[in-house]
Residue, then its C-alpha position, 0 to 999 in steps of 0.5 A: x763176231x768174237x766180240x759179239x760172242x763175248x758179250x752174250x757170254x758174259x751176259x748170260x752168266x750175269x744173267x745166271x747168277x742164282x740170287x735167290x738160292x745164294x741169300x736164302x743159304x747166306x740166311x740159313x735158310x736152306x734151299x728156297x727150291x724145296x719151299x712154297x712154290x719151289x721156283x727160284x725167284x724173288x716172289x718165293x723168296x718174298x713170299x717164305x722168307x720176308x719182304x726185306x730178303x724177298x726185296x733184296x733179291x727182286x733188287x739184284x736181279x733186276x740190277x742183273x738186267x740193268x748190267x747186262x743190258x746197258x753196261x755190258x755192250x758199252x764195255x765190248x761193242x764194237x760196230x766193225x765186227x757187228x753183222x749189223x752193217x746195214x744198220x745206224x751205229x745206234x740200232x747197231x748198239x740197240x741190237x746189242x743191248x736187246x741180244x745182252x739183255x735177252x741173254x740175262x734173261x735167259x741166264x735166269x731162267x735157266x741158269x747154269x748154275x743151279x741146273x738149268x732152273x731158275x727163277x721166271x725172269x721178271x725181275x732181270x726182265x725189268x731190269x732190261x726194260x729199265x735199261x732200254x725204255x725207262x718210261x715204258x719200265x716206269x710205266x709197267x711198275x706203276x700198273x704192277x703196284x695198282x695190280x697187285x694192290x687191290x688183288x695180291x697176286x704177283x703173278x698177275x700184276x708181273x704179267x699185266x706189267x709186261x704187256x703194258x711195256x711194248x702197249x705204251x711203246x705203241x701208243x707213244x709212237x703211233x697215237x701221241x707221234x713220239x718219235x722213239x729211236x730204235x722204235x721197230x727194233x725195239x717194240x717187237x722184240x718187247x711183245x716177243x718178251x712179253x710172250x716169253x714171260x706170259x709162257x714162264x707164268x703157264x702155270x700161274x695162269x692155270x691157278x689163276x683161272x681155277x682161283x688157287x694161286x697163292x696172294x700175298x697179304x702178309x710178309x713173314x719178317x715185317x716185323 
């Protein structure tokens, strides 16, 4: 259980890292939390300060999640410590990547680093998806591209994304018969994610539905 500690430690604080918050200061920028929506995530920073910014934020934290999920639990995973016995050696490690990825998650949308308030975790999110299931992850982009290309809101192609993740895990393994290992592990922890990602977007619902959330036609810094 040491081991497993560690882990989800050090995922938490990978996790944690205040991406948008360190490179709105590196840009002088000041403190993204005091501009547009006031969320410290990568769709604000996009949103203020430019698609080149924006996108390097939205990268590193998506590379946060790939980190903890995929690299963190082969650096420290072992199954003689695991309360997972009963399990394969491989959903024992699926486990521990959902529990690592889970933590980052978590780490980002409450980071210890900046008050417990940071961004909606899409971005690290994605990146844990992309560590676990890559097609269902490919899939997701693809249906956030068609979203937000034809009506501009971020936060409904992110949410739309996430739902279509554990919906093409479903499909794949019940309709087309693709046997995906770790299947019953991992299809209900991602409706589990995409609940949580459903509640950190609440409010960008309301705004949705009362037709005042901001889209994005255009990006300052395009230039």
């Amino acid at each position: 259980m040491g081991n497993l500690s560690i882990v989800l430690l050090l995922s938490y604080i990978i996790g944690s890292i205040p991406t948008s918050i360190v490179a709105t200061k590196i840009a002088n920028a000041g403190d993204i939390r005091k501009f547009g929506s006031g969320n410290a995530g990568g769709t604000n920073v996009l949103r203020m300060l430019g698609w080149k910014i924006g996108l390097a934020v939205i990268l590193f934290d998506c590379f946060k999640g790939v980190v903890a999920t995929y690299y963190v639990p082969q650096l420290f995973w072992d199954p003689n410590v695991l309360p997972f016995n009963n399990l394969t050696p491989f959903q024992d490690f699926t486990v521990v990547q959902i529990i690592c990825g889970a933590a980052a998650v978590l780490g980002h949308i409450w980071t210890v680093f900046a008050g417990f308030k940071g961004g909606k975790g899409v971005a690290t999110g994605a990146g844990m998806i992309l560590g676990l299931a890559p097609l269902e992850f490919a899939i997701a982009i693809g249906t956030f591209t068609i979203v937000f290309y034809f009506f501009r809101y971020v936060s409904l192609g992110s949410i739309l994304a996430t739902m279509a993740i554990p919906l093409t895990m479903i499909i794949r393994e019940n309709i087309f018969g693709v046997d995906i290992r770790g299947y019953h592990t991992l299809v209900y922890f991602l409706i589990g994610v995409t609940f949580l990602i459903v509640f950190t977007h609440r409010e960008n619902i309301k705004r949705l539905q009362a037709g005042t959330e901001s889209r994005i036609t255009n990006f300052k810094g395009s230039k």
